[in-house]
N, C-alpha and C positions, 0 to 999 in steps of 0.2 A: 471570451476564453474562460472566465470564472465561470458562466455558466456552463461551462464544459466540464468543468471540473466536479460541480456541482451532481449533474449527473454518476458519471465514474464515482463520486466517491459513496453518491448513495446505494450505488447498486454495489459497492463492495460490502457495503457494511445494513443495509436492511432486510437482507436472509436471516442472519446469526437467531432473531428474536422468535421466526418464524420457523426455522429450525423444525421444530416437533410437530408443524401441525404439517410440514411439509415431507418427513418420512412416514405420520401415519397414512397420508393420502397418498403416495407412492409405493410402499410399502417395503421402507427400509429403514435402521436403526437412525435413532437422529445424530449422532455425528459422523453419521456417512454424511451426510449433505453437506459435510465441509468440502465434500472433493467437489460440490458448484461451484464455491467460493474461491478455491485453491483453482480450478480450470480457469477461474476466469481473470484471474491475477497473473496466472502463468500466463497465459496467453498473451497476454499483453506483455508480460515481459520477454515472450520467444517472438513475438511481431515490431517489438518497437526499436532494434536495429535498426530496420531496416526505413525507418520513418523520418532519420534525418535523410536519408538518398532518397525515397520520393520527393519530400518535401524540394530538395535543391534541385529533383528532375521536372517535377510536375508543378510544382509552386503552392504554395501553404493554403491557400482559398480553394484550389478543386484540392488537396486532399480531405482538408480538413470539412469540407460540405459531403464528401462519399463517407467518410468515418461518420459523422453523425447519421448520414443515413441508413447505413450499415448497423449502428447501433441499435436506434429506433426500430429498426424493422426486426433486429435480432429479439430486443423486449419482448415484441407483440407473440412471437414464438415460444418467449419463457411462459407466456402468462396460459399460453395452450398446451404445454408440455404433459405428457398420461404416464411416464415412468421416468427413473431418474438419467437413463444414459440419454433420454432425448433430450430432459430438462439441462444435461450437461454440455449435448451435443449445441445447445441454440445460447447458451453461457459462455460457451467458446465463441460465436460467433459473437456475440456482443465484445466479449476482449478484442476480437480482431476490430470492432472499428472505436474500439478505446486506447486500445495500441497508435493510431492513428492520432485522436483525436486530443487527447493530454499532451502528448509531447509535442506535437507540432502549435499547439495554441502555446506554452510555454516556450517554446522557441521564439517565436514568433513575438513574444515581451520582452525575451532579455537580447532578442538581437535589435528592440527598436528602444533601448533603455539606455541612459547614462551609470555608468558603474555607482554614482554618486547617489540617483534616486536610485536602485536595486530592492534596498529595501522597503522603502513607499510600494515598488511596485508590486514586490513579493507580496505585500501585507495584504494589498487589494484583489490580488490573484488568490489569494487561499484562503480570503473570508466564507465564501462560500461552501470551500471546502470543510472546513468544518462546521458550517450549518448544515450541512447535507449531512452528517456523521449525530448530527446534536438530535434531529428530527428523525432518522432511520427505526432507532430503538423502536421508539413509540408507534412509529408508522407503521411498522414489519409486527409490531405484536400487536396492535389494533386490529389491523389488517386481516392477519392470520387466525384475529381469534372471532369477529364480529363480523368478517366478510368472508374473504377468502385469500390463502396467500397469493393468487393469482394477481392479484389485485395491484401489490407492490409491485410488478413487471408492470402493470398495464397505466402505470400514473408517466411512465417515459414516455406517450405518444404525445401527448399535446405538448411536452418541455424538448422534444425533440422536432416536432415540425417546426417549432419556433424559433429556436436554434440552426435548424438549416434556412431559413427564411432570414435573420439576420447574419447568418455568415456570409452569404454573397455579399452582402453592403459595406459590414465592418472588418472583414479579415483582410489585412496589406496582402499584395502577391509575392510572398517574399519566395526567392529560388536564387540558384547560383546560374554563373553566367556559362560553366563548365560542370555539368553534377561529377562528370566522370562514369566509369561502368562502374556496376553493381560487384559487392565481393561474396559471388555467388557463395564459392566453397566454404566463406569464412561463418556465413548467414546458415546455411544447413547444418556443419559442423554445431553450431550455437543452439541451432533449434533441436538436433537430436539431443544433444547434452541436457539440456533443458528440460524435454520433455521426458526423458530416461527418467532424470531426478526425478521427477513429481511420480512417475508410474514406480518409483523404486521405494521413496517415500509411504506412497499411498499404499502400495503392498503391505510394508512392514507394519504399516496404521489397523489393517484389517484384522477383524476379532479372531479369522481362522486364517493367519498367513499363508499365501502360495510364496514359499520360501525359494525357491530355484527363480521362479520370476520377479522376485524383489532384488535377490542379490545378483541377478544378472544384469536387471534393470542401472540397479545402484557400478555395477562395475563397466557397463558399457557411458552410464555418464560421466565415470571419472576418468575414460580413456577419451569419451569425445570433446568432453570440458579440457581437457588437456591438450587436446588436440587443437583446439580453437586458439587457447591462449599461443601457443607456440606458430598457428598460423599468421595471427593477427601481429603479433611481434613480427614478423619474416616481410609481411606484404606489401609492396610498393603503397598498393591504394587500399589498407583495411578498412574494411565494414565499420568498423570502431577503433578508432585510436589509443590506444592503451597506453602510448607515452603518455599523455595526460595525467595521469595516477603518479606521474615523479611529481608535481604538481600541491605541494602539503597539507594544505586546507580544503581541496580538492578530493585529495586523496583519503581525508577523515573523512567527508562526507558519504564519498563511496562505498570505504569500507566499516565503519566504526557504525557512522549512520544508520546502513542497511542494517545490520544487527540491533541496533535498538529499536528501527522500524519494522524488523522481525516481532520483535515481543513487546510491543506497545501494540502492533495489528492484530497480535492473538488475544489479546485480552478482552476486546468488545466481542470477540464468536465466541471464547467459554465463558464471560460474563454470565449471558440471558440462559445456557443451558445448566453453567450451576445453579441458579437461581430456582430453575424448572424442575429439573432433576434432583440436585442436592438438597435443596428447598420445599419442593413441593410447590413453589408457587405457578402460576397460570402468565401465558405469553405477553397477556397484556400488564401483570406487574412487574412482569423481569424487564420487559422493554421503559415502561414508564421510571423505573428506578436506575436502569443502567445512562438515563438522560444525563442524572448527576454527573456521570463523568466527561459524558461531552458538553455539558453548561461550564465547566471548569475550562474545559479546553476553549470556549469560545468567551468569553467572559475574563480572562487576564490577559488575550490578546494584546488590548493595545496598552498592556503595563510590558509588555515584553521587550520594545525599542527601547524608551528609555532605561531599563535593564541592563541592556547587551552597552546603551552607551555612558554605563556609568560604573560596571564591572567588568567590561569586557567580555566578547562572544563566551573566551576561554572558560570562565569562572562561571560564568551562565548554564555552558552546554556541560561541563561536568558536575555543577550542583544538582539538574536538572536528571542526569542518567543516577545519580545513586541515589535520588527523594525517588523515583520513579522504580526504583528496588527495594530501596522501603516501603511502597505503596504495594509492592504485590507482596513481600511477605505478608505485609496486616493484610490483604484481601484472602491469603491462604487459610488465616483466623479466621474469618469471620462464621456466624454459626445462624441459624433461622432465632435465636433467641437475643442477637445481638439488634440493640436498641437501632430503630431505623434513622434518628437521627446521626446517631456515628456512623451508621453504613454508608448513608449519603453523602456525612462529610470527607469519609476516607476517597469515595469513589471522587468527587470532587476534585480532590486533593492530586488525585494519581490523573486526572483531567488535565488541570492547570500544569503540570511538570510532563506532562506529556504533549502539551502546548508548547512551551518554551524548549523542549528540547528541540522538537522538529523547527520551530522557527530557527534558533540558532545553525542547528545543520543546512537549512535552506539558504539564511543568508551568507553563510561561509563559503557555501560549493563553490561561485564561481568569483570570489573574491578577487584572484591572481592568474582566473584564466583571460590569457589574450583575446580578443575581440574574432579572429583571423579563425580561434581555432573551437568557437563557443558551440557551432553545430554540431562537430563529432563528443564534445562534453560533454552537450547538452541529451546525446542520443546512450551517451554510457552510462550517466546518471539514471535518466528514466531507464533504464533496462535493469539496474541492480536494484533501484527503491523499488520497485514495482515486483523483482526477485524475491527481493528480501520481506515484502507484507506477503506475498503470496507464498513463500515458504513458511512464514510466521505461521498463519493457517492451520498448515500443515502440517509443521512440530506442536504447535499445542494438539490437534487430535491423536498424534503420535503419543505423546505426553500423557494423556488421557489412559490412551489404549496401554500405555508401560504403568498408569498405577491403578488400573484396575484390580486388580486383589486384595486391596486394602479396604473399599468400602465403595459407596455408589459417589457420595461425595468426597471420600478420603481422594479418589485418581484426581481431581479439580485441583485439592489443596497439592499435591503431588505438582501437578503440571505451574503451578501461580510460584511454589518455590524451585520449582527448575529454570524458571524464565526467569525468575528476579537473579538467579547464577548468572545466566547468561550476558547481563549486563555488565560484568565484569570488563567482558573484551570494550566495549565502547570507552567506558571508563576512565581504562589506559589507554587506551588513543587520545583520549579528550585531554586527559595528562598529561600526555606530552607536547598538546598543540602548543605552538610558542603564543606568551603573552599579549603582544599585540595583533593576535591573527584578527583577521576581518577588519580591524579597525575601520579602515578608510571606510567599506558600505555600512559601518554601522556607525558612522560620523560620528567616531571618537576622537578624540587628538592623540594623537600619537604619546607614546611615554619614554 
């Protein structure tokens, strides 16, 4: 399941570096090619509803061996792609078998886990995950600048036939004994809303707005999004349970969470292009420099547990969301003249607090949910974290595209202090979590 992860998160994050060499070979501006990144996060987050009801209809081993193969074969398409709507057309297709393949490998831990080990288990589930994110940088601008960006797509064949090779042995068949029918209308309602947003989104992001098609975009998503919650509350057997969210610890990580995994996901895709752009520097040093910030993030990992059980999740995950706002103000500063040992240590710095934040949220989510009701949890969660990095994307190119007037690198420092605001909302969520949340998985003693 790590290795699954592994996967997913290197393809979300080994584009950003390769960026420029991948719109002049296509031949389009280089933050367009955020909408590969944004397609293929969305995707997954409009396909992964529906993956806790396969999962409990079809059983967790054939889906989770079709989603890897689905993936794999998707790859071998990015690395052939001749213009951008194909390269996005086969980026989609990869979300659809990551949509599959994340959630259900994660399901699949926390329904065979004691609430007690949780966090043991988390920790071993998400090493990879951030190794995949530490190695991207560098791969994606190696790659891009010494071979070909193609290249970064075609390294999933061999990690992917390997992957469906040991999923039949090691994946439990986990299913329900009743899946229930599907909740069709509640699944299409989600998926148009969803997909509205990104096309309403991407609209407004574009250097010459089609204005009548953004704000239609944007206004058919917040009658379908509206639509769905009001469903999903009403239906005998929802798609996704949405009582859950009365749920407190639960409920931060849903919502507080997603927004901080909003703007900690945008920060490695304008990283490597202010660096190129603003900078002037070349693929291969924006990626080799932006490592700092994932060596941070992998690297105070396992100071994090004892952290969480010696100040509690609370004190953690809010110290965690405003260093990680101070970390993108001073990245707003920074200038090509600024000494490269402080660049490195700021990015670092905003690494490790971007570490601990997400571990904290991860091991909070399902602290207080019942055992009985972990698979519709488990399918709301991945559908909003997976929202909320693949919107992240999104608003930072938006961001961009809004402070363009000011200079080529002034729109960067623009976008670095709009995101560091946006941490506000998490902030005061984190705020209010009562004292002893999480305790029990983060085997503290109660106070």
């Amino acid at each position: 399941m790590a290795g699954a992860y592994f996967m997913e998160f290197l393809d979300a994050t080994v584009i950003a570096p390769a960026a420029p060499h991948i719109a002049a070979d296509l031949g389009v501006a280089p933050v367009t090619v955020n909408v590969t990144i944004t397609a293929y996060v969305l995707t997954i987050a409009v396909l992964i509803p529906i993956s806790g009801w396969l999962t409990e209809r079809f059983g967790a081993r054939r889906v989770f061996a079709v989603a890897i193969a689905v993936f794999t074969l998707a790859s071998a398409g990015c690395a052939v792609a001749v213009n951008l709507p194909m390269l996005v057309g086969t980026r989609v297709l990869q979300g659809v078998g990551g949509a599959m393949m994340v959630p259900v490998g994660r399901l699949v831990v926390i329904r065979t886990t004691e609430k007690t080990d949780l966090v043991r288990a988390v920790a071993y589930l998400t090493w990879p995950a951030l190794v995949a994110p530490l190695l991207a940088p560098a791969l994606g601008g190696f790659l891009s600048e010494y071979a070909s960006w193609r290249w970064i797509f075609l390294i999933n064949l061999p990690l992917g036939v390997v992957a469906l090779l040991l999923s039949f042995r090691l994946v439990p068949d986990v299913r329900a004994d009743n899946p229930g029918p599907l909740d069709l209308r509640g699944f299409l309602l989600g998926a148009a809303g969803i997909a509205a947003l990104v096309v309403g989104l991407e609209g407004v992001a574009e250097s010459h707005p089609d204005w009548p098609l953004a704000i239609g975009a944007l206004a058919l998503a917040a009658v379908a999004l509206t639509a769905v919650v009001v469903h999903l509350l009403r239906a005998r057997q929802p798609l996704v349970d949405l009582s859950i969210l009365r749920v407190r610890t639960y409920r931060v990580t849903a919502l507080g969470g997603s927004v901080f995994r909003a703007v900690i996901t945008a920060i490695p895709f304008l990283l490597p292009l202010f660096f190129q752009i603003g900078f002037g520097w070349t693929a291969a040093q924006a990626g080799l420099v932006v490592i700092a910030l994932f060596a941070g993030n992998v690297g105070i990992k396992p100071v994090t547990t004892p952290l969480m059980r010696r100040l509690g999740i609370r004190t953690v995950m809010l110290g965690a969301v405003l260093a990680s706002a101070v970390c993108l103000i001073g990245i707003a500063y920074l200038r090509p003249s600024t000494p490269i040992v402080a660049l490195l240590g700021l990015l670092a710095l905003s690494g490790i607090f971007r570490s601990i934040g997400f571990t904290t949220y991860n091991t909070v989510a399902f602290a207080d949910v019942p055992g009985s009701r972990m698979t519709s949890a488990n399918t709301l969660m991945s559908t909003v974290q997976e929202l909320g990095g693949g919107l992240g994307v999104a608003v930072g190119a938006l961001l961009v595209r809004l402070g363009a007037g000011v200079s080529v690198d002034g729109a960067y420092r623009f976008a670095f202090l709009f995101l560091a605001a946006l941490l506000i909302v998490p902030a005061v969520d984190a705020f209010r979590l009562p004292r002893d949340a999480g305790n029990l998985v983060a085997g503290r003693a109660q106070s």
